[in-house]
C-alpha positions as a printed Julia matrix, in Angstrom:
102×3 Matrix{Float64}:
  -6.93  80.27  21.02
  -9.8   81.49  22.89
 -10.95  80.82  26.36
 -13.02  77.47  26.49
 -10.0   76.38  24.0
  -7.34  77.04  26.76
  -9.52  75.47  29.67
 -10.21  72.39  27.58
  -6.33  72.12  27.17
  -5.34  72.38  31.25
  -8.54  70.36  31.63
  -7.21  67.58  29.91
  -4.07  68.19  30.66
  -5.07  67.79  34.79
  -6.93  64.56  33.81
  -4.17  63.33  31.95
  -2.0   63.36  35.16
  -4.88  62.67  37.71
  -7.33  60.28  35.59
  -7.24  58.02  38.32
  -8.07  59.84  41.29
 -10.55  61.66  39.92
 -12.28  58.17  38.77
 -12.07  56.54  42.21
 -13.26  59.93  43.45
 -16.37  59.75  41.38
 -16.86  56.19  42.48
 -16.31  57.25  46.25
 -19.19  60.06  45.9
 -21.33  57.7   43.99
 -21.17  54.88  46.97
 -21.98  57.26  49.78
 -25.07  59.29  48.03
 -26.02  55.46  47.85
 -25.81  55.1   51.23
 -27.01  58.44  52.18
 -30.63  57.95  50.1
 -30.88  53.73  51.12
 -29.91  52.93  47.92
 -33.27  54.59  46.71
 -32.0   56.34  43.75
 -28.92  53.54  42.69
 -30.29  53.9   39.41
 -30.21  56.92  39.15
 -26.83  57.82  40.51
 -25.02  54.98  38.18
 -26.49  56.54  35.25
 -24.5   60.24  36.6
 -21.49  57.88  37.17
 -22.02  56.49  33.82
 -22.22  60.01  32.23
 -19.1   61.36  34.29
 -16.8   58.57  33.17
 -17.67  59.1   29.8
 -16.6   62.66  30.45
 -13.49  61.82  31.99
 -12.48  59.31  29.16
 -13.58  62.07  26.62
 -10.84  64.54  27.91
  -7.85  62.19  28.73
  -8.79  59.69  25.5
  -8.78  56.52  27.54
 -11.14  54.41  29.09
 -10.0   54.53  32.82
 -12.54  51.13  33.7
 -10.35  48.87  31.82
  -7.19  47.4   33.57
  -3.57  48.91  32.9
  -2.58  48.18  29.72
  -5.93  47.15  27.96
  -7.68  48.95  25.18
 -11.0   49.33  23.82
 -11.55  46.71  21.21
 -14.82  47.32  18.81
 -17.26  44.89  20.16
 -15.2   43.67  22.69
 -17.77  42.85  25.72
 -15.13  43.67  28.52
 -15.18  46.99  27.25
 -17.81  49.55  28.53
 -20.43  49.65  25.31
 -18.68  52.38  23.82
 -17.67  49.73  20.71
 -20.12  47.15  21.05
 -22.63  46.97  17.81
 -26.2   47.58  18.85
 -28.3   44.34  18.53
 -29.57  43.57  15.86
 -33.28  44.49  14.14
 -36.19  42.31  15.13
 -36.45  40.42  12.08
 -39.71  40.31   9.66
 -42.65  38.74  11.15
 -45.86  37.39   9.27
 -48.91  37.37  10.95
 -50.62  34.08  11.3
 -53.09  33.32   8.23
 -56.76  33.93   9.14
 -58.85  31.38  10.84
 -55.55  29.78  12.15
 -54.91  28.8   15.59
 -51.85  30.51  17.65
């Protein structure tokens, strides 16, 4: 086992036993950069929180925004996105015939 293999494994191991500190931790930080830039780069800093999450969830195999005792379902919409299907393709269009009026 070499080195990143043994951090991953304490890594996840930490996360597994402090999942949920860490997320309301990354929430925390995310509300008072909010406040701190006037809610100027929101956008900006929910797409980090976004990103973290999905790290967090990657290492302890869980989705920590769901509610105790709830799972990702496939294309559930409570979930976070991770199993919804992506919409579907616009479908054929025609143009109009020539001369025609739209």
């Amino acid at each position: 086992m070499g080195f990143l293999d043994d951090a991953k494994k304490k890594l996840s191991a930490a996360v597994d036993k402090h999942g949920d500190k860490i997320d309301s931790s990354i929430d925390k930080a995310a509300d008072f950069a909010d406040k701190k830039t006037g809610g100027k780069y929101r956008g900006q800093i929910q797409g980090g929180v976004g990103k973290a999450k999905d790290a967090l969830d990657k290492l302890d195999g869980r989705d920590d925004d769901l509610g105790p005792g709830q799972r990702e379902q496939p294309g559930n919409p409570g979930s976070t996105g991770k199993g919804t299907p992506p919409p579907p393709p616009p479908g054929p269009s025609t143009p109009p015939p020539p001369g025609s009026s739209t």
